[in-house]
VOROSE-322445 format. One record per residue (C-alpha): residue number from 1; y, z, x; residue in one letter. Coordinates in Angstrom, 2 decimals. Each point is the difference from the previous one (the first is absolute). Example, Ala and Ser with C-alpha at 12.3 -4.5 7.8 and 13.67 -1.06 7.14 Angstrom:
BEGIN
<site 1 <-4.50 7.80 12.30> "a">;
<site 2 <3.44 -0.66 1.37> "s">;
//
This chain:
BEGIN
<site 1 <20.26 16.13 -6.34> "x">;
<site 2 <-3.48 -1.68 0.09> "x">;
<site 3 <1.12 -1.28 3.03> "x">;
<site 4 <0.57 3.14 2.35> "x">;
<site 5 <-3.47 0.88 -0.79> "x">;
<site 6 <-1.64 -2.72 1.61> "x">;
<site 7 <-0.53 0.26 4.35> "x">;
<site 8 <-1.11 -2.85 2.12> "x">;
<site 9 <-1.63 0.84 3.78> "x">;
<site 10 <0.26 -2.75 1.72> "x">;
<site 11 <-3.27 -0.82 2.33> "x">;
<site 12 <-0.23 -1.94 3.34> "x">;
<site 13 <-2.52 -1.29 2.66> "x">;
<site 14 <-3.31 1.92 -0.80> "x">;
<site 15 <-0.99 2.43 -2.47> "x">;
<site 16 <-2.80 1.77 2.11> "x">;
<site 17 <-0.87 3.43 1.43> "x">;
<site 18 <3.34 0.10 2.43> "x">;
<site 19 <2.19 -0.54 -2.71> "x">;
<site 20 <-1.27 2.02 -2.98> "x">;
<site 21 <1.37 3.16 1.13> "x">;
<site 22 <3.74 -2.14 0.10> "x">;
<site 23 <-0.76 -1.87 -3.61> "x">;
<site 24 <-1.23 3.60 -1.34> "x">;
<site 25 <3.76 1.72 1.39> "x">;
<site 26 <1.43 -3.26 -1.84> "x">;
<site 27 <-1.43 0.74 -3.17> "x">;
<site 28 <0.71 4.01 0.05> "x">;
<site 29 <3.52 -0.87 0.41> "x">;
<site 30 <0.09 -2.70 -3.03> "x">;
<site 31 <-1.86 2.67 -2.25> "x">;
<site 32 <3.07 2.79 1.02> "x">;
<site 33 <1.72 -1.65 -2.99> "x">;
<site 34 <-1.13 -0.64 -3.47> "x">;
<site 35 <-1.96 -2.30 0.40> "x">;
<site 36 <-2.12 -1.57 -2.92> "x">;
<site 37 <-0.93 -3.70 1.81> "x">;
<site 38 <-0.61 -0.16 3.98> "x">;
<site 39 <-0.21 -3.15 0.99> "x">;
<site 40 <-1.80 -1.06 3.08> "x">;
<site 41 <1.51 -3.33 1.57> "x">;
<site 42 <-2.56 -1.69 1.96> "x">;
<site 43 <2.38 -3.11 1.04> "x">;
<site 44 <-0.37 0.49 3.53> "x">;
<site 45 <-3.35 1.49 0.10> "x">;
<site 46 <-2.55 -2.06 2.04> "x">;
<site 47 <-3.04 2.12 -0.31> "x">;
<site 48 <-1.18 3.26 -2.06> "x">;
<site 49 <-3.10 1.46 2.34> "x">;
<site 50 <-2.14 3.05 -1.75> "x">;
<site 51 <2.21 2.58 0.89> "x">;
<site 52 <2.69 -1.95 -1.24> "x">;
<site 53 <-1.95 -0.60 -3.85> "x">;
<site 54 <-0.94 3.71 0.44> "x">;
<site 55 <3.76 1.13 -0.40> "x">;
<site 56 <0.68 -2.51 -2.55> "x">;
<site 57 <-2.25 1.35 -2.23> "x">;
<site 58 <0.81 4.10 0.76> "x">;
<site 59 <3.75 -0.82 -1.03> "x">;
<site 60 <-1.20 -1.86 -2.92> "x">;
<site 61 <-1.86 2.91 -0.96> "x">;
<site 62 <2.91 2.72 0.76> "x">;
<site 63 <2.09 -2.30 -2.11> "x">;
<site 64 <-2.55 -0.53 -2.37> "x">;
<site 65 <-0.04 4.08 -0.45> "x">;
<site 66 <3.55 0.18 -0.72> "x">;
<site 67 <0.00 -2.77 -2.38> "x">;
<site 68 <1.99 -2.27 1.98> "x">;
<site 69 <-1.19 -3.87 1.05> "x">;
<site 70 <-0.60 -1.58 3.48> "x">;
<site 71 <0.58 -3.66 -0.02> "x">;
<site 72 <-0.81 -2.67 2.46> "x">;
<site 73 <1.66 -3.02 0.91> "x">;
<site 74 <0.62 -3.15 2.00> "x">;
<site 75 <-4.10 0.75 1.56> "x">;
<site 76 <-0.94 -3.02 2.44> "x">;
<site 77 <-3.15 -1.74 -0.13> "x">;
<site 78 <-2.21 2.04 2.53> "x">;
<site 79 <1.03 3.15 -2.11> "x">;
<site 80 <-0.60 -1.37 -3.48> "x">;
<site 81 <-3.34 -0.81 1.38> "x">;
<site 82 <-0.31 3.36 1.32> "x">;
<site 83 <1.01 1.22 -3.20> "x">;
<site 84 <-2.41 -2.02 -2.25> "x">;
<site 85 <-2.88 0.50 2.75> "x">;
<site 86 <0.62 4.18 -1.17> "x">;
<site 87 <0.70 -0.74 -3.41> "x">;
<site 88 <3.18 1.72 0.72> "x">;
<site 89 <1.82 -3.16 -1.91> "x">;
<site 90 <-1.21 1.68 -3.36> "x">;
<site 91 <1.52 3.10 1.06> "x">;
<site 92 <3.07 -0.51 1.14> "x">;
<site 93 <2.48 -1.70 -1.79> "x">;
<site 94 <1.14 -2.74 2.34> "x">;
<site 95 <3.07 -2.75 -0.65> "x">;
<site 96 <0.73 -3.02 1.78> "x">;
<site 97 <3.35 0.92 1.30> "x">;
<site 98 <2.62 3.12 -0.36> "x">;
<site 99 <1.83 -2.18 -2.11> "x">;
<site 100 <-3.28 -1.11 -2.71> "x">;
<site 101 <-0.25 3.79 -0.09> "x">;
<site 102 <4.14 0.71 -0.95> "x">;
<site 103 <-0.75 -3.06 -2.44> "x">;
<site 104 <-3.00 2.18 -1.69> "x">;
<site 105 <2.23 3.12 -0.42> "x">;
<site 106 <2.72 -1.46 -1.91> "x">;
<site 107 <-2.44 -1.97 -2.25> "x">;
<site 108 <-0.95 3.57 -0.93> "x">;
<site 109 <3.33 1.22 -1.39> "x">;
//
């Protein structure tokens, strides 16, 4: 049950001002459903620009509003650093890998 409520989007390439508008339509759809813990996977991600951070943090703040959690994982170096520079690595809550973050849930139960 747990399970259904949790949606991954999937990111590739570059997370900057000509794909926002696609990663925003990603995460509209994933919210259509009950959704209580979007998960952003960042696996193929090889750079977050402004724009990019910018729409990070407006979904974590729409999900924020509606009580649900964003969650980041599988970041590579450049955007950790980009993350830390911001001190957007004490906001979001970022896991190593899709699977560290799968591991966390069930330890919860």
């Amino acid at each position: 049950m747990m399970i259904q409520q949790v949606k991954v989007v999937k990111l590739s390439g570059n997370l900057n001002t000509n794909s926002t508008q696609e990663f925003r339509e990603k995460v509209d759809e994933a919210l259509k459903s009950e959704t209580k813990i979007l998960v952003i996977d960042c696996e193929n991600v090889s750079f977050i620009d402004s724009s990019g951070l910018g729409a990070l943090v407006l979904v974590f703040k729409m999900l924020k509003e509606v009580h649900s959690r964003m969650v980041i994982c599988s970041i590579n170096e450049q955007v950790r650093i980009l993350f830390e520079l911001t001190g957007m690595d004490k906001v979001f809550e970022i896991f190593p890998s899709q699977a560290a973050f799968n591991q966390s849930l069930l330890q919860k139960k």
